[in-house]
N, C-alpha and C positions, 0 to 999 in steps of 0.2 A: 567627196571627202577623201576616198584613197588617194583618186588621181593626186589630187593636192600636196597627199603625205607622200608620193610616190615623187613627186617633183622635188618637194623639198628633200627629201632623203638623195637626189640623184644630185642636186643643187651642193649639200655637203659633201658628200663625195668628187665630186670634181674639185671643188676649194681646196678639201683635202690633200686632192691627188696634184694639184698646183703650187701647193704652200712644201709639199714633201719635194716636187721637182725641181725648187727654189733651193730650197735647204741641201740638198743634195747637188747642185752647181756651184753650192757655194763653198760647200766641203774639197768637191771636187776641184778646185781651182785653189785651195790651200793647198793639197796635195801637190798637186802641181809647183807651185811657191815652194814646197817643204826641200821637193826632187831638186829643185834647181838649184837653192841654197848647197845640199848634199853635194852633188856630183855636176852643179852648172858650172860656165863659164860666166866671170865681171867680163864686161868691157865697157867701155866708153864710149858713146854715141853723144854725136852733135844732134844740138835742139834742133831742127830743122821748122817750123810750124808752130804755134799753138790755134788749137782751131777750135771757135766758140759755135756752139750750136742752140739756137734758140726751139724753147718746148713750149707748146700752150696746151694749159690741162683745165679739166672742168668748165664752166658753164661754157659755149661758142660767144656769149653777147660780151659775157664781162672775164675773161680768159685769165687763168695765175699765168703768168710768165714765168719761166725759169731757167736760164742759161746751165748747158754743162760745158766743161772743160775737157779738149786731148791736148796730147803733148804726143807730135810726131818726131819720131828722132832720126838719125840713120849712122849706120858703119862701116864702115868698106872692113872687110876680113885680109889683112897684110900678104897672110902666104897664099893664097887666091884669087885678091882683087872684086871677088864676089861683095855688093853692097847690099845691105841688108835695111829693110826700114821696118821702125817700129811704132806700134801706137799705145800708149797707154789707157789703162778702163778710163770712164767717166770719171771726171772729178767735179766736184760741187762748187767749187769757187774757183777765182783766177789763177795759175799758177804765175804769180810774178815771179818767180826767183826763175824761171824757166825761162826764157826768151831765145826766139831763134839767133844760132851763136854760141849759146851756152852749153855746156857737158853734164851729161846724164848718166847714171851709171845704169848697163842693161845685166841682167842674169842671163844668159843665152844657154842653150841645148847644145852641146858643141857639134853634136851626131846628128843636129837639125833645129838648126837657128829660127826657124820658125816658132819654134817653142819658145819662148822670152819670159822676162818680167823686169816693168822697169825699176829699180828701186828711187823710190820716194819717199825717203823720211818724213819730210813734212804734209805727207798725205798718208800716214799712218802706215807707211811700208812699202809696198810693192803695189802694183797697177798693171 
């Protein structure tokens, strides 16, 4: 009977300690969006990609199917020539309005473009 309560107790605590690591990635990565708006660079990247990824969850016999969505983009930096690519998070539906060809506007790090955010109005902001 402790064992039990010992597991379940250890069972909450990792959930806990998983749902707080969530929460706290997810803070973190506003932060980051906040900085960028602040002190980033716009630019403009061609759509280069969109690339669909198929997910299968729950049972293996009768599987949910769920496609996500990236949008790869890229920019060559003019006083440099350095090309820079970028990919935006997950998105949950198609991005039509996106198609390789089309312009995207990036937030960039200008002290290390590696840092990005794409913005995406129609996917509720930045990616």
């Amino acid at each position: 009977m402790a064992a039990d309560a010992l597991a379940i107790l250890s069972l909450i605590i990792v959930l806990a300690a998983g749902i707080y690591l969530a929460l706290l990635l997810v803070e973190l990565r506003k932060a980051n969006t906040r900085k960028l708006q602040e002190q980033g660079r716009r630019v403009i990247a061609i759509v280069t990609n969109v690339e669909r990824e198929r997910e299968e969850r729950g049972n293996p016999e009768v599987p949910r199917i769920d496609y996500g969505y990236y949008i790869e983009a890229e920019w060559t930096d003019p006083h440099t020539g350095n090309t820079y690519h970028f990919r935006s998070n997950r998105l949950a539906s198609s991005p039509k309005e996106y198609t390789p060809g089309t312009f995207v506007h990036v937030l960039i790090d200008p002290k290390n473009p590696a840092r990005y955010a794409l913005e995406l109005p129609e996917y509720d902001g930045y990616s």
